[in-house]
C-alpha positions as CSV (number, residue, x, y, z in Angstrom):
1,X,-5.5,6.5,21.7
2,X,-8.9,7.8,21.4
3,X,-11.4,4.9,20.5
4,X,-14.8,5.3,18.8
5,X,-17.5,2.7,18.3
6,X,-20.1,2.4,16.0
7,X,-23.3,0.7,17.8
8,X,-24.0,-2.6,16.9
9,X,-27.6,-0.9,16.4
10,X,-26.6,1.0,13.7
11,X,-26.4,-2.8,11.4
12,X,-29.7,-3.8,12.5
13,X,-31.4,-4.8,9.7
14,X,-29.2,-4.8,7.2
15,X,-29.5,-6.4,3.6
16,X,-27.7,-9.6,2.8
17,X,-25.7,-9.7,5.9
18,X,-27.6,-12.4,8.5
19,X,-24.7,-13.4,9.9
20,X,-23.7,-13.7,13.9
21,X,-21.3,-10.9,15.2
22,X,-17.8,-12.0,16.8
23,X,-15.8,-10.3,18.5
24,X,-11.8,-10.2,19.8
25,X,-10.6,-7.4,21.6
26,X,-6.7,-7.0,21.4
27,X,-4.1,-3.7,22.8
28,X,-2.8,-1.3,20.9
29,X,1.2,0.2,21.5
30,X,-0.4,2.4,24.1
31,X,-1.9,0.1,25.9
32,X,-5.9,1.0,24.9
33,X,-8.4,-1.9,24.2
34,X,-9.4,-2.6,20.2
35,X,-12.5,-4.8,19.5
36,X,-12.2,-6.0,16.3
37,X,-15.2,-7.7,14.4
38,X,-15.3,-11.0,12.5
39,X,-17.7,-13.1,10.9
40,X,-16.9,-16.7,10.9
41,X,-19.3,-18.9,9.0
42,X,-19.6,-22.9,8.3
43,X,-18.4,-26.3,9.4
44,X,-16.0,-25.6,12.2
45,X,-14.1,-29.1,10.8
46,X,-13.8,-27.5,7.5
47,X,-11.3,-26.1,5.0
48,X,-10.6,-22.4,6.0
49,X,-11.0,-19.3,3.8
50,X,-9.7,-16.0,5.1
51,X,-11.3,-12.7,3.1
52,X,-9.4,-10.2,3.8
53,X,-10.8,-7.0,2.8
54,X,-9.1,-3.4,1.2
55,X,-9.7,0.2,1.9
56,X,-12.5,1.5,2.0
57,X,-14.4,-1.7,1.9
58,X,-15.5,-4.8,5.2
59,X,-16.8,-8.2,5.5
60,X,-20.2,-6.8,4.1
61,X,-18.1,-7.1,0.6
62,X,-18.3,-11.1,1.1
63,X,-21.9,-11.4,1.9
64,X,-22.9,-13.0,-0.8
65,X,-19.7,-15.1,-0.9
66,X,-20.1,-16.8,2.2
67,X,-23.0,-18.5,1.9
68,X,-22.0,-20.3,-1.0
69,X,-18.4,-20.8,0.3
70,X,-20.4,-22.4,3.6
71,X,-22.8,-24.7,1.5
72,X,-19.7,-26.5,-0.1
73,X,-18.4,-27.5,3.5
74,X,-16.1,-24.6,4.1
75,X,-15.2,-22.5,7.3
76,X,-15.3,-18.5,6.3
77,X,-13.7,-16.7,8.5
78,X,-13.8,-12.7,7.7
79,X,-12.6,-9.8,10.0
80,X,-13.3,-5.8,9.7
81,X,-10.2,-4.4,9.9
82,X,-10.1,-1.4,12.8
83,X,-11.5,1.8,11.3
84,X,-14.1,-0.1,9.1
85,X,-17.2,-1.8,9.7
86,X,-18.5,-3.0,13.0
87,X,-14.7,-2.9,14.4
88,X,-13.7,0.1,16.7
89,X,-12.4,3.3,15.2
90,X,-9.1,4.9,16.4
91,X,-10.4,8.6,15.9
92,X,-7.4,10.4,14.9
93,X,-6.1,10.2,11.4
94,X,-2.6,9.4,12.7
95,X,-3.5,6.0,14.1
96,X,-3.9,5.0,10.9
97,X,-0.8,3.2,9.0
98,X,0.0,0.0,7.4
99,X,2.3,-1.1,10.1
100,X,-0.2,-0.3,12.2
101,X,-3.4,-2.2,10.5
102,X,-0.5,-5.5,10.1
103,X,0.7,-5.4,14.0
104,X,-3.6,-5.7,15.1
105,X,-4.1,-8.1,12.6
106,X,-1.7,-10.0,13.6
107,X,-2.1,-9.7,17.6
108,X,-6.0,-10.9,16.1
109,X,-4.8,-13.6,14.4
């Protein structure tokens, strides 16, 4: 599988969205490496909230979520699924499935 990677450069800057980069890299079926990108915000002791995020959306959608979900003691704990935001890109549109998006995020979890 043919990975692509959007510089971390390329986020520099960007509005609303202070937060530290984390990173998990897992393997796909064929055996390629997958970084997948996660913010994870707040008390580490606290109540966790997982925001999952659609098509064609990532974690950006929470940004102004988190902080407010932080403040009242809470963990936030919000991944880019692969092909979106700062996690890698399989490049061919075949790589892409449900099944497929469900198996990383769960090797992830």
């Amino acid at each position: 599988m043919r990975i692509l990677r959007t510089p971390d450069t390329c986020f520099d800057g960007l509005k609303d969205y202070p937060f530290e980069p984390n990173y998990t890299q897992i393997t796909t079926d064929d055996g390629s490496a997958l970084r997948i990108h996660h913010l994870d915000e707040g008390a580490r002791d606290g109540d966790l909230v997982l925001c999952l995020h659609g098509q064609p959306v990532w974690s950006y959608l929470y940004r102004k979520m988190v902080p407010y979900l932080t403040q009242s003691g809470l963990r936030v704990i919000a991944p880019d699924l692969p092909g979106y935001g700062k996690s890698d890109k399989p490049a061919a549109r075949e790589d892409y499935s449900y099944e497929r998006q469900v198996e990383w995020m769960g090797q992830w979890l």
